[in-house]
N, C-alpha and C positions, 0 to 999 in steps of 0.2 A: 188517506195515509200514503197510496200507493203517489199522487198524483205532489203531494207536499215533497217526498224522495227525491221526486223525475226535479221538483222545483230547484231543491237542495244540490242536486246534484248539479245541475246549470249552474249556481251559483260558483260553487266549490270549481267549476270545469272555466269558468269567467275569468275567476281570482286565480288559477292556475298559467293561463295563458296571458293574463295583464302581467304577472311576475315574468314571465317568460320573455316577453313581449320589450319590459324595463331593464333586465341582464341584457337585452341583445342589440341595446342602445349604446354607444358608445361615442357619442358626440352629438348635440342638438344644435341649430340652427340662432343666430342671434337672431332673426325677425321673424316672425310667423305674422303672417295676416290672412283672415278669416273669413269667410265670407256663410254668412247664417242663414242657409235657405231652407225653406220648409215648416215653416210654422205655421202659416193657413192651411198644406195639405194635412201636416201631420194631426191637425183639430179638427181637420174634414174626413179624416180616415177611422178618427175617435170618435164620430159623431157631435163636439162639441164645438161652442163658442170659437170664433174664430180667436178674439183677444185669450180663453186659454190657452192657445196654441205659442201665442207670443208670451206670454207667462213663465211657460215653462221653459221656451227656451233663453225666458233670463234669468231661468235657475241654472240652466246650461252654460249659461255665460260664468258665471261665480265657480262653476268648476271649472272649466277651462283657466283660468286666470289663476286658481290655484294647484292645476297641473303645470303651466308654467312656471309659478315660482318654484315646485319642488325640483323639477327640471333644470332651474337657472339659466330660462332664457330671458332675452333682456328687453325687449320689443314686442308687443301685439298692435296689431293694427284690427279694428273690428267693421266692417260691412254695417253699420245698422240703420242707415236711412239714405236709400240716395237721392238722388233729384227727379228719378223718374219714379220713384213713389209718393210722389203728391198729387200724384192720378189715382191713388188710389180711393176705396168708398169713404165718404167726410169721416163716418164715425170709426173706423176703424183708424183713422189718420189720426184722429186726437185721441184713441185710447194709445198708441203705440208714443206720441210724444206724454202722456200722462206715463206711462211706466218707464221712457228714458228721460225723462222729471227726476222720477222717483228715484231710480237705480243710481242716475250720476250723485244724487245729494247721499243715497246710501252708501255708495262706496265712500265718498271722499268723509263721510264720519267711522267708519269701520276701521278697525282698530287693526284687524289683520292686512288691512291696506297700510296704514303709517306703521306698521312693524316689517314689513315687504318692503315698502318703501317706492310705493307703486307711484309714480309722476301719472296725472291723465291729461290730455289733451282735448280736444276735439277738430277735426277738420272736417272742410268743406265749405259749403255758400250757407254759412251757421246766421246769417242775417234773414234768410228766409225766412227762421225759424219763430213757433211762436213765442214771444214774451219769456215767458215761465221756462221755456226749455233753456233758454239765450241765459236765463239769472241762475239756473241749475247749473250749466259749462260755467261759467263763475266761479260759483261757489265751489264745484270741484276743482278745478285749476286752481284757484287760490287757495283751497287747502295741501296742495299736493305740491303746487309747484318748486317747493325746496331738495325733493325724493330725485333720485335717476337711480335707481337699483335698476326698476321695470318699470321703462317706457308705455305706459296705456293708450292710444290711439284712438278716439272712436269718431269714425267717418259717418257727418250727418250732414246731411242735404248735397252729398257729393258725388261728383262724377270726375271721371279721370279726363276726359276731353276737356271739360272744362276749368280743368285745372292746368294743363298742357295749354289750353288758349289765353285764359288770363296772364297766366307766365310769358307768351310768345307776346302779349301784347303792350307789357310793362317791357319788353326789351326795346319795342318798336317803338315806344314813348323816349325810352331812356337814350336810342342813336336819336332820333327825330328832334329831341330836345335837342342835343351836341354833348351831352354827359355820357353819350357809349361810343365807342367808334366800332364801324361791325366786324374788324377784323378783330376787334379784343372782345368777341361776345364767345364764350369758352360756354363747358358743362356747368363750371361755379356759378356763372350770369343769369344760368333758368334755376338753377339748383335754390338761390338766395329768393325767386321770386314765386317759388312754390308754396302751397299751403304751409305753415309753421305746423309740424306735429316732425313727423317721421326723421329721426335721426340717423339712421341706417339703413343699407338696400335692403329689400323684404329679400330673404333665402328662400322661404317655402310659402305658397297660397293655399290653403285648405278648403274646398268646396263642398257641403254637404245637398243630400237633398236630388240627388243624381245626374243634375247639368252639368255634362265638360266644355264649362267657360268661362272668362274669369270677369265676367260683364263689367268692361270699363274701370277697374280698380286696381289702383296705382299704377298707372302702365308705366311710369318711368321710374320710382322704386324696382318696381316686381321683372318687367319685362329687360328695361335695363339692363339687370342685373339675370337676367334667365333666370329665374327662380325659378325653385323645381314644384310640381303642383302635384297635389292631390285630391280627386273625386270619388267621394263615396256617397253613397246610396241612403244613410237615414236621413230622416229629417230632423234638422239643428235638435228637436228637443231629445229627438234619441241618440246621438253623441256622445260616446263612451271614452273613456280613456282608454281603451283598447285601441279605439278607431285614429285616436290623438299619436297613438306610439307607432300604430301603422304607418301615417303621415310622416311620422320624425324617419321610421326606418326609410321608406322611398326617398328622403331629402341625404338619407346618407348615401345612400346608394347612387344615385345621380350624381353625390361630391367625389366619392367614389371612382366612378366612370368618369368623370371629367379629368379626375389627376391624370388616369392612366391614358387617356387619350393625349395629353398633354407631355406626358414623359415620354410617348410612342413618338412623336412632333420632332421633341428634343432628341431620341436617339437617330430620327433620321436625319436632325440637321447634322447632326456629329459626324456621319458616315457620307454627308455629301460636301462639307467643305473640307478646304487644303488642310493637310497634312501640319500646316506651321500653325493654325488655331485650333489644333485639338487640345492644347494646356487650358486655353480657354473656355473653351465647350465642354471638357470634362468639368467644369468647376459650374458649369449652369446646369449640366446633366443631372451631377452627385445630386442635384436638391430634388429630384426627380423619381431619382432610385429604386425608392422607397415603394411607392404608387405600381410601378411591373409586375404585371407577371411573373410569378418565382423565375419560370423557364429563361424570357424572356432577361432578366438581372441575373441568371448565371454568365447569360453569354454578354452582357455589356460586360460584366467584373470581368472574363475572361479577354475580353477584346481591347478594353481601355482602361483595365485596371483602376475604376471609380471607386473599388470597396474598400475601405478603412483596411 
């Protein structure tokens, strides 16, 4: 009795602070990419199988996916097989492609997918892969491919070097042929020669499992773009939508900090150039405004009269 209360109560004290946690959200990230660690300790900690461990956190995955839609973000990007896991033990390497078999052909028939309107992808060196996985990416991509609500991603057989070098290499084709000239090789030039998935820079990395690192993935999405990261300590299968909202708050908070750093930039250019481009720099400033320190926006509106 006593011991079902203490249960009861965690629960009620869970559902209290996930509500808490959802109010104090006020803007979410268009990319999140994910990164799923922990599935072999978290089944080694449980005494069990290691493939339960990966089991569950593809039950993990199915929430996640529809904490984004409730969210309305518009991109995930998923960690689930990279190239330096085909070191791992034989059977554990074809129970892991027998359940992302499985799960790709279950999404792309799930009904709460073509009502979300969930587009899936796959990238990475997906020609490694076996047979059955290669006709599963198929079969979901071709049912999906008409969706762009929410962008699905899943990274398999992939590594971010090697996606950075196939791209650096088809540039090196393309001057060497005479069809690039290297002074016209811009951002668009690698951008076009990058894996086909990610349509947007990743804003947030999410790392479970307790590693701060973001092992080789997407460095030019993510890193590009400073995405802001977050590491936490369960492993994928125990990832909560608590730990989801955690994640979103740190990515606000970083967008955050970066305005205000950036309006601090803008008011000291204003206070160091002449006198005749202050009409001007007031008019970059004003977008700025906002992002200050109360303190700090009384005395601009005081000094440059920027305030409506």
């Amino acid at each position: 009795m006593y011991t079902t209360m203490i249960s009861r109560g965690k629960r009620l004290g869970y559902a209290a602070y996930e509500r808490l946690l959802e109010l104090e959200v006020s803007g979410t990230p268009d990319h999140v990419a994910v990164i799923q660690d922990g599935n072999r300790r978290y089944a080694r900690k449980r005494g069990t199988e290691t493939q339960e461990g990966h089991r569950e956190g593809a039950e993990t995955t199915e929430a996640l996916l529809n904490w984004c839609d409730e969210l309305d973000i518009r991109e995930v990007t998923l960690y689930a097989f990279s190239t330096e896991n085909f070191n791992r033990d034989p059977e554990e390497r074809e129970h892991i492609f027998d359940l992302v078999e499985q799960k790709l052909r279950t999404f792309a028939d799930a009904d709460r997918v073509h009502e979300a309107g969930v587009c899936i992808r796959a990238i990475g060196e997906t020609e490694m892969l076996p047979d059955r996985v290669r006709d599963a990416i198929d079969y979901a991509e071709g049912r999906t491919a008409q969706y762009d609500h929410l962008n699905l991603n899943v990274a398999l057989a992939y590594g971010g070097r090697a996606e950075l070098l196939g791209a650096a290499r088809e540039v090196a084709a393309s001057v060497d042929a005479g069809d690039l000239d290297p002074a016209d090789v811009t951002v668009e030039s690698v951008e076009e020669r990058l894996y086909e998935g990610p349509t947007r820079d990743v804003d947030l990395i999410v790392r479970t499992g307790g590693d701060e690192r973001t092992s080789n993935f997407l460095p030019w999405h993510a890193n590009g773009n400073e995405a802001a990261t977050f590491f936490c300590t369960p492993y994928w299968p125990e990832f909560r939508k608590v730990d989801f909202l955690r994640a979103i708050r740190t990515y606000e908070n970083r967008e955050q900090s970066w305005r205000t750093t950036r309006a601090k930039r803008s008011l000291a250019l204003v206070r160091a150039i002449e006198q005749s481009e202050v009409p001007t720099a007031k008019r970059i400033l004003g977008r700025f405004r906002d992002a200050l320190p109360s303190a700090e926006r009384e005395q601009l509106d005081e000094e440059y009269e920027i305030a409506d």
